[in-house]
C-alpha positions as CSV (number, residue, x, y, z in Angstrom):
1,X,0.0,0.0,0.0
2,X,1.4,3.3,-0.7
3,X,0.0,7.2,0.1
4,X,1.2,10.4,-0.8
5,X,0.2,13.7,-1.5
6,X,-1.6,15.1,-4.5
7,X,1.3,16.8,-6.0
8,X,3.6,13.5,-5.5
9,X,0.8,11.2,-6.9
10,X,0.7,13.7,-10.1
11,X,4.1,13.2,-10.9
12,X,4.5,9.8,-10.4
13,X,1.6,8.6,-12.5
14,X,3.7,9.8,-15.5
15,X,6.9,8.6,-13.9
16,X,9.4,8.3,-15.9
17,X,8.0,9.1,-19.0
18,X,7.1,12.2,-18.7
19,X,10.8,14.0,-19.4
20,X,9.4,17.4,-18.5
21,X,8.6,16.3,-15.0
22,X,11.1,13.7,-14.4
23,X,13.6,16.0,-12.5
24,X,11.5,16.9,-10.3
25,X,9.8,13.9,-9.6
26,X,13.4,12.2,-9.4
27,X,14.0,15.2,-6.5
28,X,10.6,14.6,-4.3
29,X,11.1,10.7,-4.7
30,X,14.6,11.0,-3.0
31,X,13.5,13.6,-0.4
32,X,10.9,11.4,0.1
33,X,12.6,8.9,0.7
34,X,15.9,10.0,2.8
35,X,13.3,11.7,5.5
36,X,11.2,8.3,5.8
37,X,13.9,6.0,5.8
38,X,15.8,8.5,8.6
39,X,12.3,8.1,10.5
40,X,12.0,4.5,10.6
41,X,16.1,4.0,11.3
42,X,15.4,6.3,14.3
43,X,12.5,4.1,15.4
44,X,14.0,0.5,14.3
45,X,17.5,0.3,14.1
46,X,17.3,-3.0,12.1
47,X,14.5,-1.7,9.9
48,X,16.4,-1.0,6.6
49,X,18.1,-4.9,6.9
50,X,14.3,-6.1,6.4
51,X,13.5,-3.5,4.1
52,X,16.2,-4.8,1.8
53,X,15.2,-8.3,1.7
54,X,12.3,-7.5,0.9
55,X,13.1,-4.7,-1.7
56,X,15.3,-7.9,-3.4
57,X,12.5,-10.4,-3.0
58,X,10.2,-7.4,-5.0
59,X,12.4,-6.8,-7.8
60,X,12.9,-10.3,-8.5
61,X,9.6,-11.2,-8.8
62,X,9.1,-8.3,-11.1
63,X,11.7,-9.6,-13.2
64,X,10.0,-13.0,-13.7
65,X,6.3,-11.4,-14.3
66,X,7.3,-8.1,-16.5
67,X,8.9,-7.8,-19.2
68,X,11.8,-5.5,-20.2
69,X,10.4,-2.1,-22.2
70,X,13.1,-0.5,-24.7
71,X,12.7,3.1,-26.1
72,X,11.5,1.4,-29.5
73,X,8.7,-0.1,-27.4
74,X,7.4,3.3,-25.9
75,X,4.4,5.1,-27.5
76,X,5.4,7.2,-30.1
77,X,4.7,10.6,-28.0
78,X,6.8,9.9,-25.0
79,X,10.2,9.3,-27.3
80,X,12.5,12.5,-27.0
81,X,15.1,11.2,-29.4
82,X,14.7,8.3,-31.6
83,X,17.6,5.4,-32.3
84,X,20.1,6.1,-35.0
85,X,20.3,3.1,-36.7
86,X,17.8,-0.3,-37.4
87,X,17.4,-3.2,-35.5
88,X,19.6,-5.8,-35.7
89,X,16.5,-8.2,-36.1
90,X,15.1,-5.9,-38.8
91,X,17.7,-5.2,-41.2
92,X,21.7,-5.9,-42.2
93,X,21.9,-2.3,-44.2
94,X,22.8,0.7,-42.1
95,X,21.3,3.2,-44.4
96,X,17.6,0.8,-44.3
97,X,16.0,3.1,-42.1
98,X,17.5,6.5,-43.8
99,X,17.8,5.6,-47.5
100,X,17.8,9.1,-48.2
101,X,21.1,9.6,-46.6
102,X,22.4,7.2,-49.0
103,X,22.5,9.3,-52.3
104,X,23.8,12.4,-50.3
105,X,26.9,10.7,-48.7
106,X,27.9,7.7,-51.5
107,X,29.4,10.6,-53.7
108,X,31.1,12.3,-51.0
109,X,32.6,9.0,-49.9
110,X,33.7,7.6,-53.6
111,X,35.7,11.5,-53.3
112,X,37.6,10.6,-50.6
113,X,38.1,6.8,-50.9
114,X,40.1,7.6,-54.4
115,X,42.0,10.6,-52.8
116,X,43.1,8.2,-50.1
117,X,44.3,5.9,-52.4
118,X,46.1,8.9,-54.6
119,X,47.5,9.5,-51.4
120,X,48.8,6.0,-51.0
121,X,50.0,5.2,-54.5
122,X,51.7,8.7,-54.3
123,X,53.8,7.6,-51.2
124,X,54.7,4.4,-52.7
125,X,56.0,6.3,-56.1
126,X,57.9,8.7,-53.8
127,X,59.6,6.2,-51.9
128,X,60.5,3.7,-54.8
129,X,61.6,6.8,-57.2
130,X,64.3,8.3,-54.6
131,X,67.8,6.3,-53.6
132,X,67.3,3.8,-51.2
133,X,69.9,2.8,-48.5
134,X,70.3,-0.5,-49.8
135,X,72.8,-1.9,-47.2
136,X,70.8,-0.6,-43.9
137,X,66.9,-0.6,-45.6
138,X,65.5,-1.2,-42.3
139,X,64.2,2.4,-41.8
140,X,62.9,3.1,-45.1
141,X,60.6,-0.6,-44.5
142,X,59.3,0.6,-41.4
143,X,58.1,3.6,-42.3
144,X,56.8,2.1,-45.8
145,X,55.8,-0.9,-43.9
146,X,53.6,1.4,-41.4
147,X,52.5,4.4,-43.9
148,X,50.5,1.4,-45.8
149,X,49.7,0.0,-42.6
150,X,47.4,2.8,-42.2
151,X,46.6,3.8,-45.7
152,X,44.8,0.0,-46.2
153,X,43.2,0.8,-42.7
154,X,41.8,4.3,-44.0
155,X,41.1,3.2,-47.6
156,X,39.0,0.3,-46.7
157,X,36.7,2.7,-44.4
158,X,36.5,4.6,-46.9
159,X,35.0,2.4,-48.6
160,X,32.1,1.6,-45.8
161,X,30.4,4.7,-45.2
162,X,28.4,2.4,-42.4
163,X,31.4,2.4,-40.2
164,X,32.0,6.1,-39.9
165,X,31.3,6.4,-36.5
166,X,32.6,6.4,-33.2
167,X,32.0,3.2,-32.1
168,X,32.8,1.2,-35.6
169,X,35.7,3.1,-37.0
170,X,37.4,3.9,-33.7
171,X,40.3,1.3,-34.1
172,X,41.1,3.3,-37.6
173,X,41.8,6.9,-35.3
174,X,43.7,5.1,-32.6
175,X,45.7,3.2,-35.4
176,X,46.8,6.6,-36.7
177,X,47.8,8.3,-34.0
178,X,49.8,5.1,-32.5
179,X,51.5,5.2,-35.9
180,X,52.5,8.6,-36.0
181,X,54.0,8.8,-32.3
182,X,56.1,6.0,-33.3
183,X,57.4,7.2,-36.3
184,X,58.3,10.8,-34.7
185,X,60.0,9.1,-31.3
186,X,62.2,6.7,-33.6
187,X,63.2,10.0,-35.6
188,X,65.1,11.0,-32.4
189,X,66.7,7.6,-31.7
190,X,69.4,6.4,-32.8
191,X,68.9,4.4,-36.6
192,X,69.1,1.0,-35.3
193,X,65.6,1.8,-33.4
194,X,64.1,0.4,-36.6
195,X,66.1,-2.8,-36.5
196,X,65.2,-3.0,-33.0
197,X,60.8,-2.6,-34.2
198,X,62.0,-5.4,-37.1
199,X,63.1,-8.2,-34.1
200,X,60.6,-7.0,-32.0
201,X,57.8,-8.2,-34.3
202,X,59.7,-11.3,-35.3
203,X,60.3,-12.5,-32.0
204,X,56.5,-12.3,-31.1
205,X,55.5,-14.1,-34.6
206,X,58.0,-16.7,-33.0
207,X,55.9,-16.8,-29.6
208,X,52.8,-17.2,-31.6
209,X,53.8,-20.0,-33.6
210,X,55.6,-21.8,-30.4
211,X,51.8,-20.8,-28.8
212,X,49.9,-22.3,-31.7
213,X,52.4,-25.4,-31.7
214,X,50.9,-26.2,-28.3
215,X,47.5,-27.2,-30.2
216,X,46.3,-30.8,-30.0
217,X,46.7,-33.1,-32.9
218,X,43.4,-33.4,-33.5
219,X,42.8,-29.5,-33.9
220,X,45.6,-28.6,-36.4
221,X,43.7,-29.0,-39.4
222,X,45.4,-27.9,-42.7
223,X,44.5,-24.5,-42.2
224,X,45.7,-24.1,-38.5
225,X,49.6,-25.6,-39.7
226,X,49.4,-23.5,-42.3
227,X,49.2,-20.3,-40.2
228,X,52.0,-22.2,-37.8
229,X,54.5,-22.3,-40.6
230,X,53.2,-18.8,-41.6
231,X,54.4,-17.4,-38.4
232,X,57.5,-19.4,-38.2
233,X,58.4,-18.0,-41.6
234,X,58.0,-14.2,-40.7
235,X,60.1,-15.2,-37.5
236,X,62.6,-15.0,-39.9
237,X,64.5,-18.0,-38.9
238,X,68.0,-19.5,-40.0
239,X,67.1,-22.5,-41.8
240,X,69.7,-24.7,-40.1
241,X,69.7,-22.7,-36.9
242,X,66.7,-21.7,-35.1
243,X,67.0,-19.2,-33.0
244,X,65.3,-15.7,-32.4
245,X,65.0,-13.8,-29.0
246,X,61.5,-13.0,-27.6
247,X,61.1,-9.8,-26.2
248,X,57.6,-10.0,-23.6
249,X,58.1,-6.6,-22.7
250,X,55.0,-3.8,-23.5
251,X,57.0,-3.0,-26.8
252,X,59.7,-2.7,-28.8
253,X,61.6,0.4,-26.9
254,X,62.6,-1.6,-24.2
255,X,59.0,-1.7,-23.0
256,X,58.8,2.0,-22.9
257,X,55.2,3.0,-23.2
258,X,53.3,4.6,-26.0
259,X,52.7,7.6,-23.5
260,X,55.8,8.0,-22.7
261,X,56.8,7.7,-26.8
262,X,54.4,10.5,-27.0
263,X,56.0,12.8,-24.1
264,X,59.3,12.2,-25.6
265,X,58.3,13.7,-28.9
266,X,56.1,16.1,-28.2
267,X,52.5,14.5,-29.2
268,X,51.1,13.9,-25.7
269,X,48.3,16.3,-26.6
270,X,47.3,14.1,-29.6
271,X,47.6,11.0,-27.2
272,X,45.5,12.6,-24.8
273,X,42.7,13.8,-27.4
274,X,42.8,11.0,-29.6
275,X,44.4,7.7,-28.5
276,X,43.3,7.5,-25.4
277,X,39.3,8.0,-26.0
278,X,39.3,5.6,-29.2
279,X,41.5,2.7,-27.2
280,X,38.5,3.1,-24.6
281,X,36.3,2.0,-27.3
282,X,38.7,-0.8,-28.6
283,X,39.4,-1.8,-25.6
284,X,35.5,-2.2,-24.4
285,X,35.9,0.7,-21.4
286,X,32.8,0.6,-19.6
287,X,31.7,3.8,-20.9
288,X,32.0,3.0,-24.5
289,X,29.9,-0.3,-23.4
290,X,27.4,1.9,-22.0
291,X,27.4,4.4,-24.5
292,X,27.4,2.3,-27.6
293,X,25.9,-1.3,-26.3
294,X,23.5,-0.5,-23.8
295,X,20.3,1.4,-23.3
296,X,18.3,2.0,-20.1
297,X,14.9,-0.7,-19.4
298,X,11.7,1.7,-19.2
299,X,9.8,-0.8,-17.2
300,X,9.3,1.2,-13.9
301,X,9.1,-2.3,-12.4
302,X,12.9,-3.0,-13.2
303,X,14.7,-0.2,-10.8
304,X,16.2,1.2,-14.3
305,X,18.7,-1.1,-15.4
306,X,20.7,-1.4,-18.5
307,X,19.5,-3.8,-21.1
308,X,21.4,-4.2,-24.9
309,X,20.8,-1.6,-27.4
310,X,19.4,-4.0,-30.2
311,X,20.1,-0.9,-32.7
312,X,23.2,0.1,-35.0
313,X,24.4,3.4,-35.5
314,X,23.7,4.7,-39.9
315,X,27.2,5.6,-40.1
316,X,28.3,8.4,-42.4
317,X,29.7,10.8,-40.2
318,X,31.5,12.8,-42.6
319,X,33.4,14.5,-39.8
320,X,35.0,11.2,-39.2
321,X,35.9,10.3,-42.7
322,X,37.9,13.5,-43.1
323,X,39.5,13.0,-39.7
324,X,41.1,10.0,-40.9
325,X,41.8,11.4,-43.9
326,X,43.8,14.5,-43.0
327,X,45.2,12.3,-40.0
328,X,46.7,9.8,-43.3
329,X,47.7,12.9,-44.9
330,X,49.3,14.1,-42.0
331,X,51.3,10.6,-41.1
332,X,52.8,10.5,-44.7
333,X,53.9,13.8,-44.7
334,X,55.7,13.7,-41.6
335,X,57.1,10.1,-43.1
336,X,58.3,12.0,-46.0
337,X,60.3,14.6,-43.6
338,X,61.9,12.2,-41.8
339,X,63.1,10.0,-44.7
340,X,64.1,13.1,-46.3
341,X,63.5,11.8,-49.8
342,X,64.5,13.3,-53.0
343,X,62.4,16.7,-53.5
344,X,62.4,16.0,-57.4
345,X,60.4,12.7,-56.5
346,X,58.1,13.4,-53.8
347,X,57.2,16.8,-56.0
348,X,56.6,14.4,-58.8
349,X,54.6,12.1,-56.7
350,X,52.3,14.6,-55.1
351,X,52.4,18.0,-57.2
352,X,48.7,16.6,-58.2
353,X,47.8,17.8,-54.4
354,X,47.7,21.6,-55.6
355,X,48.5,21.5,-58.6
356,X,51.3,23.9,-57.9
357,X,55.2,23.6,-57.4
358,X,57.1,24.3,-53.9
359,X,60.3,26.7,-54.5
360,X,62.4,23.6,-52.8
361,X,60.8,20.8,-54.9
362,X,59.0,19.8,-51.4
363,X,55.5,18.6,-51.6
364,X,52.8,21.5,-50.3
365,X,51.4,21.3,-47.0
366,X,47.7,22.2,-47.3
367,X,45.9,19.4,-46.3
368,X,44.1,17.9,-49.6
369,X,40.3,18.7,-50.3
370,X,37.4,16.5,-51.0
Protein backbone atom coordinates (compact mmCIF):
# COMPACT_ATOMS: atom_id res chain seq x y z
CA UNK A 1 0.00 0.00 0.00
CA UNK A 2 1.45 3.34 -0.74
CA UNK A 3 0.00 7.20 0.12
CA UNK A 4 1.23 10.41 -0.78
CA UNK A 5 0.20 13.73 -1.50
CA UNK A 6 -1.62 15.08 -4.46
CA UNK A 7 1.27 16.81 -5.97
CA UNK A 8 3.65 13.49 -5.53
CA UNK A 9 0.77 11.22 -6.93
CA UNK A 10 0.70 13.67 -10.11
CA UNK A 11 4.10 13.24 -10.87
CA UNK A 12 4.45 9.78 -10.45
CA UNK A 13 1.63 8.57 -12.48
CA UNK A 14 3.73 9.85 -15.49
CA UNK A 15 6.88 8.64 -13.93
CA UNK A 16 9.41 8.32 -15.86
CA UNK A 17 7.96 9.09 -18.99
CA UNK A 18 7.08 12.16 -18.73
CA UNK A 19 10.78 14.04 -19.39
CA UNK A 20 9.37 17.44 -18.50
CA UNK A 21 8.64 16.27 -15.05
CA UNK A 22 11.06 13.69 -14.43
CA UNK A 23 13.64 15.97 -12.50
CA UNK A 24 11.48 16.85 -10.34
CA UNK A 25 9.81 13.89 -9.60
CA UNK A 26 13.37 12.18 -9.37
CA UNK A 27 14.04 15.18 -6.46
CA UNK A 28 10.57 14.58 -4.31
CA UNK A 29 11.11 10.70 -4.67
CA UNK A 30 14.59 11.04 -2.97
CA UNK A 31 13.45 13.58 -0.35
CA UNK A 32 10.86 11.45 0.11
CA UNK A 33 12.63 8.94 0.69
CA UNK A 34 15.88 10.01 2.76
CA UNK A 35 13.27 11.70 5.46
CA UNK A 36 11.24 8.34 5.82
CA UNK A 37 13.86 5.96 5.76
CA UNK A 38 15.76 8.47 8.57
CA UNK A 39 12.25 8.09 10.52
CA UNK A 40 12.05 4.46 10.62
CA UNK A 41 16.12 3.98 11.27
CA UNK A 42 15.42 6.33 14.27
CA UNK A 43 12.51 4.08 15.36
CA UNK A 44 14.00 0.48 14.26
CA UNK A 45 17.53 0.32 14.08
CA UNK A 46 17.26 -3.04 12.14
CA UNK A 47 14.50 -1.66 9.92
CA UNK A 48 16.39 -1.04 6.55
CA UNK A 49 18.09 -4.86 6.89
CA UNK A 50 14.29 -6.05 6.36
CA UNK A 51 13.50 -3.55 4.10
CA UNK A 52 16.17 -4.80 1.84
CA UNK A 53 15.20 -8.33 1.74
CA UNK A 54 12.30 -7.47 0.92
CA UNK A 55 13.13 -4.68 -1.73
CA UNK A 56 15.33 -7.92 -3.37
CA UNK A 57 12.52 -10.44 -3.04
CA UNK A 58 10.19 -7.38 -5.02
CA UNK A 59 12.39 -6.82 -7.84
CA UNK A 60 12.93 -10.33 -8.53
CA UNK A 61 9.60 -11.22 -8.78
CA UNK A 62 9.07 -8.26 -11.10
CA UNK A 63 11.70 -9.62 -13.22
CA UNK A 64 9.97 -13.00 -13.68
CA UNK A 65 6.32 -11.41 -14.35
CA UNK A 66 7.25 -8.07 -16.47
CA UNK A 67 8.92 -7.84 -19.17
CA UNK A 68 11.84 -5.51 -20.23
CA UNK A 69 10.44 -2.12 -22.15
CA UNK A 70 13.12 -0.49 -24.68
CA UNK A 71 12.66 3.06 -26.14
CA UNK A 72 11.53 1.40 -29.52
CA UNK A 73 8.68 -0.05 -27.38
CA UNK A 74 7.40 3.34 -25.90
CA UNK A 75 4.35 5.08 -27.51
CA UNK A 76 5.44 7.21 -30.08
CA UNK A 77 4.66 10.59 -28.03
CA UNK A 78 6.77 9.85 -24.96
CA UNK A 79 10.16 9.27 -27.30
CA UNK A 80 12.52 12.52 -27.01
CA UNK A 81 15.12 11.17 -29.38
CA UNK A 82 14.65 8.35 -31.61
CA UNK A 83 17.60 5.39 -32.33
CA UNK A 84 20.06 6.11 -35.02
CA UNK A 85 20.32 3.11 -36.74
CA UNK A 86 17.83 -0.29 -37.35
CA UNK A 87 17.38 -3.17 -35.53
CA UNK A 88 19.62 -5.78 -35.66
CA UNK A 89 16.50 -8.19 -36.08
CA UNK A 90 15.08 -5.94 -38.83
CA UNK A 91 17.73 -5.17 -41.21
CA UNK A 92 21.65 -5.95 -42.17
CA UNK A 93 21.86 -2.30 -44.16
CA UNK A 94 22.84 0.74 -42.12
CA UNK A 95 21.26 3.24 -44.39
CA UNK A 96 17.64 0.83 -44.29
CA UNK A 97 16.03 3.12 -42.06
CA UNK A 98 17.51 6.51 -43.79
CA UNK A 99 17.82 5.64 -47.47
CA UNK A 100 17.77 9.14 -48.21
CA UNK A 101 21.05 9.62 -46.60
CA UNK A 102 22.41 7.20 -49.05
CA UNK A 103 22.48 9.31 -52.26
CA UNK A 104 23.83 12.37 -50.29
CA UNK A 105 26.88 10.71 -48.67
CA UNK A 106 27.91 7.69 -51.47
CA UNK A 107 29.43 10.57 -53.70
CA UNK A 108 31.14 12.27 -50.95
CA UNK A 109 32.56 9.03 -49.89
CA UNK A 110 33.71 7.64 -53.55
CA UNK A 111 35.72 11.50 -53.27
CA UNK A 112 37.56 10.62 -50.60
CA UNK A 113 38.11 6.81 -50.94
CA UNK A 114 40.09 7.62 -54.36
CA UNK A 115 41.95 10.64 -52.78
CA UNK A 116 43.06 8.21 -50.11
CA UNK A 117 44.33 5.87 -52.38
CA UNK A 118 46.14 8.93 -54.63
CA UNK A 119 47.52 9.48 -51.43
CA UNK A 120 48.77 6.04 -50.96
CA UNK A 121 50.02 5.16 -54.47
CA UNK A 122 51.71 8.69 -54.25
CA UNK A 123 53.77 7.57 -51.19
CA UNK A 124 54.72 4.37 -52.69
CA UNK A 125 56.04 6.29 -56.12
CA UNK A 126 57.89 8.73 -53.85
CA UNK A 127 59.58 6.20 -51.88
CA UNK A 128 60.54 3.75 -54.80
CA UNK A 129 61.62 6.83 -57.15
CA UNK A 130 64.34 8.29 -54.60
CA UNK A 131 67.83 6.35 -53.63
CA UNK A 132 67.26 3.84 -51.24
CA UNK A 133 69.89 2.76 -48.52
CA UNK A 134 70.29 -0.50 -49.83
CA UNK A 135 72.85 -1.87 -47.18
CA UNK A 136 70.76 -0.64 -43.94
CA UNK A 137 66.93 -0.64 -45.58
CA UNK A 138 65.48 -1.23 -42.29
CA UNK A 139 64.22 2.44 -41.80
CA UNK A 140 62.94 3.07 -45.13
CA UNK A 141 60.62 -0.57 -44.46
CA UNK A 142 59.34 0.56 -41.42
CA UNK A 143 58.08 3.56 -42.30
CA UNK A 144 56.83 2.08 -45.85
CA UNK A 145 55.77 -0.86 -43.91
CA UNK A 146 53.55 1.38 -41.39
CA UNK A 147 52.46 4.40 -43.85
CA UNK A 148 50.46 1.40 -45.83
CA UNK A 149 49.74 -0.02 -42.64
CA UNK A 150 47.41 2.75 -42.24
CA UNK A 151 46.55 3.84 -45.74
CA UNK A 152 44.81 0.03 -46.20
CA UNK A 153 43.23 0.78 -42.70
CA UNK A 154 41.80 4.33 -44.04
CA UNK A 155 41.09 3.22 -47.57
CA UNK A 156 39.04 0.26 -46.73
CA UNK A 157 36.71 2.72 -44.43
CA UNK A 158 36.47 4.61 -46.88
CA UNK A 159 34.99 2.36 -48.57
CA UNK A 160 32.10 1.62 -45.75
CA UNK A 161 30.41 4.69 -45.23
CA UNK A 162 28.37 2.39 -42.42
CA UNK A 163 31.39 2.37 -40.18
CA UNK A 164 31.99 6.12 -39.87
CA UNK A 165 31.25 6.38 -36.48
CA UNK A 166 32.58 6.37 -33.21
CA UNK A 167 31.95 3.15 -32.06
CA UNK A 168 32.82 1.18 -35.60
CA UNK A 169 35.67 3.09 -37.00
CA UNK A 170 37.39 3.86 -33.67
CA UNK A 171 40.34 1.25 -34.13
CA UNK A 172 41.14 3.29 -37.57
CA UNK A 173 41.84 6.89 -35.26
CA UNK A 174 43.65 5.10 -32.63
CA UNK A 175 45.74 3.23 -35.36
CA UNK A 176 46.82 6.63 -36.74
CA UNK A 177 47.81 8.33 -34.04
CA UNK A 178 49.78 5.15 -32.46
CA UNK A 179 51.54 5.19 -35.91
CA UNK A 180 52.47 8.57 -35.98
CA UNK A 181 54.01 8.77 -32.32
CA UNK A 182 56.05 6.04 -33.33
CA UNK A 183 57.45 7.19 -36.29
CA UNK A 184 58.31 10.83 -34.66
CA UNK A 185 59.97 9.15 -31.33
CA UNK A 186 62.16 6.74 -33.57
CA UNK A 187 63.16 10.00 -35.61
CA UNK A 188 65.07 10.99 -32.41
CA UNK A 189 66.75 7.61 -31.74
CA UNK A 190 69.43 6.42 -32.78
CA UNK A 191 68.87 4.39 -36.63
CA UNK A 192 69.08 1.05 -35.29
CA UNK A 193 65.58 1.77 -33.35
CA UNK A 194 64.05 0.44 -36.57
CA UNK A 195 66.11 -2.80 -36.51
CA UNK A 196 65.19 -3.04 -32.95
CA UNK A 197 60.78 -2.61 -34.21
CA UNK A 198 61.95 -5.35 -37.12
CA UNK A 199 63.12 -8.20 -34.06
CA UNK A 200 60.59 -6.96 -32.02
CA UNK A 201 57.81 -8.18 -34.30
CA UNK A 202 59.71 -11.30 -35.27
CA UNK A 203 60.34 -12.52 -31.95
CA UNK A 204 56.45 -12.26 -31.08
CA UNK A 205 55.46 -14.09 -34.62
CA UNK A 206 58.02 -16.71 -33.01
CA UNK A 207 55.93 -16.76 -29.61
CA UNK A 208 52.78 -17.18 -31.58
CA UNK A 209 53.78 -19.97 -33.55
CA UNK A 210 55.58 -21.77 -30.43
CA UNK A 211 51.83 -20.80 -28.81
CA UNK A 212 49.88 -22.27 -31.73
CA UNK A 213 52.41 -25.42 -31.74
CA UNK A 214 50.93 -26.24 -28.29
CA UNK A 215 47.48 -27.24 -30.20
CA UNK A 216 46.34 -30.77 -30.01
CA UNK A 217 46.72 -33.12 -32.86
CA UNK A 218 43.42 -33.41 -33.53
CA UNK A 219 42.76 -29.50 -33.92
CA UNK A 220 45.65 -28.64 -36.37
CA UNK A 221 43.73 -28.99 -39.45
CA UNK A 222 45.37 -27.88 -42.72
CA UNK A 223 44.50 -24.45 -42.16
CA UNK A 224 45.68 -24.13 -38.51
CA UNK A 225 49.55 -25.64 -39.67
CA UNK A 226 49.44 -23.47 -42.35
CA UNK A 227 49.21 -20.33 -40.19
CA UNK A 228 52.04 -22.17 -37.77
CA UNK A 229 54.53 -22.34 -40.58
CA UNK A 230 53.19 -18.84 -41.59
CA UNK A 231 54.41 -17.40 -38.40
CA UNK A 232 57.50 -19.37 -38.16
CA UNK A 233 58.36 -17.99 -41.55
CA UNK A 234 57.99 -14.20 -40.69
CA UNK A 235 60.09 -15.17 -37.46
CA UNK A 236 62.58 -14.96 -39.90
CA UNK A 237 64.48 -18.05 -38.91
CA UNK A 238 68.00 -19.52 -39.97
CA UNK A 239 67.12 -22.49 -41.85
CA UNK A 240 69.75 -24.69 -40.14
CA UNK A 241 69.74 -22.66 -36.89
CA UNK A 242 66.69 -21.73 -35.11
CA UNK A 243 66.96 -19.22 -33.02
CA UNK A 244 65.26 -15.69 -32.42
CA UNK A 245 65.01 -13.84 -29.04
CA UNK A 246 61.50 -13.03 -27.64
CA UNK A 247 61.08 -9.80 -26.17
CA UNK A 248 57.55 -10.05 -23.64
CA UNK A 249 58.15 -6.64 -22.67
CA UNK A 250 55.04 -3.85 -23.53
CA UNK A 251 57.04 -2.99 -26.78
CA UNK A 252 59.67 -2.75 -28.84
CA UNK A 253 61.55 0.36 -26.90
CA UNK A 254 62.57 -1.60 -24.19
CA UNK A 255 59.00 -1.73 -22.98
CA UNK A 256 58.81 2.02 -22.90
CA UNK A 257 55.22 3.00 -23.15
CA UNK A 258 53.31 4.63 -26.02
CA UNK A 259 52.69 7.61 -23.52
CA UNK A 260 55.75 8.03 -22.71
CA UNK A 261 56.78 7.74 -26.77
CA UNK A 262 54.41 10.47 -27.01
CA UNK A 263 56.02 12.84 -24.12
CA UNK A 264 59.25 12.19 -25.57
CA UNK A 265 58.35 13.74 -28.93
CA UNK A 266 56.10 16.08 -28.19
CA UNK A 267 52.47 14.53 -29.16
CA UNK A 268 51.06 13.94 -25.75
CA UNK A 269 48.31 16.31 -26.55
CA UNK A 270 47.31 14.13 -29.57
CA UNK A 271 47.57 11.00 -27.17
CA UNK A 272 45.55 12.59 -24.78
CA UNK A 273 42.71 13.84 -27.44
CA UNK A 274 42.83 11.01 -29.55
CA UNK A 275 44.36 7.72 -28.55
CA UNK A 276 43.29 7.46 -25.36
CA UNK A 277 39.29 7.96 -26.04
CA UNK A 278 39.30 5.56 -29.18
CA UNK A 279 41.50 2.68 -27.17
CA UNK A 280 38.45 3.12 -24.55
CA UNK A 281 36.27 1.97 -27.27
CA UNK A 282 38.68 -0.82 -28.59
CA UNK A 283 39.37 -1.77 -25.57
CA UNK A 284 35.52 -2.21 -24.39
CA UNK A 285 35.90 0.74 -21.38
CA UNK A 286 32.81 0.61 -19.61
CA UNK A 287 31.75 3.84 -20.93
CA UNK A 288 31.98 3.03 -24.50
CA UNK A 289 29.91 -0.29 -23.44
CA UNK A 290 27.44 1.90 -22.02
CA UNK A 291 27.39 4.42 -24.48
CA UNK A 292 27.43 2.30 -27.57
CA UNK A 293 25.86 -1.27 -26.27
CA UNK A 294 23.51 -0.46 -23.82
CA UNK A 295 20.33 1.44 -23.25
CA UNK A 296 18.26 1.99 -20.08
CA UNK A 297 14.92 -0.65 -19.43
CA UNK A 298 11.74 1.67 -19.21
CA UNK A 299 9.80 -0.81 -17.21
CA UNK A 300 9.25 1.22 -13.86
CA UNK A 301 9.06 -2.34 -12.39
CA UNK A 302 12.88 -2.96 -13.25
CA UNK A 303 14.70 -0.22 -10.76
CA UNK A 304 16.21 1.17 -14.27
CA UNK A 305 18.67 -1.11 -15.39
CA UNK A 306 20.72 -1.42 -18.45
CA UNK A 307 19.51 -3.83 -21.13
CA UNK A 308 21.41 -4.20 -24.85
CA UNK A 309 20.84 -1.62 -27.40
CA UNK A 310 19.38 -4.01 -30.16
CA UNK A 311 20.07 -0.93 -32.69
CA UNK A 312 23.18 0.09 -34.98
CA UNK A 313 24.40 3.36 -35.49
CA UNK A 314 23.73 4.68 -39.93
CA UNK A 315 27.22 5.60 -40.15
CA UNK A 316 28.28 8.39 -42.38
CA UNK A 317 29.73 10.77 -40.16
CA UNK A 318 31.54 12.85 -42.55
CA UNK A 319 33.36 14.50 -39.80
CA UNK A 320 35.02 11.22 -39.17
CA UNK A 321 35.94 10.33 -42.73
CA UNK A 322 37.92 13.55 -43.11
CA UNK A 323 39.48 13.03 -39.74
CA UNK A 324 41.11 9.98 -40.90
CA UNK A 325 41.77 11.43 -43.91
CA UNK A 326 43.80 14.54 -42.96
CA UNK A 327 45.18 12.26 -39.96
CA UNK A 328 46.72 9.79 -43.34
CA UNK A 329 47.70 12.88 -44.87
CA UNK A 330 49.27 14.14 -41.97
CA UNK A 331 51.34 10.56 -41.14
CA UNK A 332 52.79 10.51 -44.69
CA UNK A 333 53.87 13.81 -44.67
CA UNK A 334 55.65 13.72 -41.62
CA UNK A 335 57.06 10.08 -43.07
CA UNK A 336 58.34 12.00 -46.05
CA UNK A 337 60.34 14.59 -43.62
CA UNK A 338 61.94 12.17 -41.81
CA UNK A 339 63.11 10.02 -44.65
CA UNK A 340 64.13 13.11 -46.26
CA UNK A 341 63.47 11.75 -49.77
CA UNK A 342 64.50 13.26 -53.02
CA UNK A 343 62.35 16.69 -53.48
CA UNK A 344 62.36 15.96 -57.36
CA UNK A 345 60.40 12.66 -56.50
CA UNK A 346 58.11 13.38 -53.83
CA UNK A 347 57.17 16.76 -55.96
CA UNK A 348 56.59 14.39 -58.76
CA UNK A 349 54.55 12.13 -56.68
CA UNK A 350 52.28 14.63 -55.11
CA UNK A 351 52.40 18.02 -57.19
CA UNK A 352 48.66 16.57 -58.19
CA UNK A 353 47.77 17.83 -54.41
CA UNK A 354 47.73 21.64 -55.55
CA UNK A 355 48.49 21.50 -58.61
CA UNK A 356 51.30 23.93 -57.90
CA UNK A 357 55.22 23.62 -57.37
CA UNK A 358 57.10 24.30 -53.94
CA UNK A 359 60.31 26.70 -54.52
CA UNK A 360 62.44 23.64 -52.85
CA UNK A 361 60.77 20.79 -54.89
CA UNK A 362 58.99 19.76 -51.40
CA UNK A 363 55.46 18.65 -51.59
CA UNK A 364 52.81 21.52 -50.34
CA UNK A 365 51.43 21.29 -46.95
CA UNK A 366 47.71 22.20 -47.26
CA UNK A 367 45.89 19.37 -46.35
CA UNK A 368 44.10 17.88 -49.63
CA UNK A 369 40.29 18.74 -50.35
CA UNK A 370 37.36 16.50 -51.03
Amino acid sequence: MFSADETTINLLKTYPLDLAKRSLADTVVRASWGSMRAAKLAMEASWLDEATRWAKVFWDFNSLTTRCMRRRDLPEDSQSDADDGNLLSESSGAYASNPGEVEHVQPVANNRLQLAKDLVLGYVEAVETSPANLYAPERQEVHAGLVLRAGREVIAILGTPELWSSEHGAHVGRMLVELRIYLSWMAIQDASIYRQFQEYGAGKAKLYSLIAAELPEDVRTPVVQESIDLMNRLSRNDSVIDHRVVDTRDSFADGKSLRAMADECGLTDLYRHVYMTASGVAHSEWWSVEMQSMERCFNILHRGHLVPRLSLPIGGSEELAEAWLDSLYTLIQVSLDILELDPTSVQSAFGWIDGTEEDDGSVASASPQT
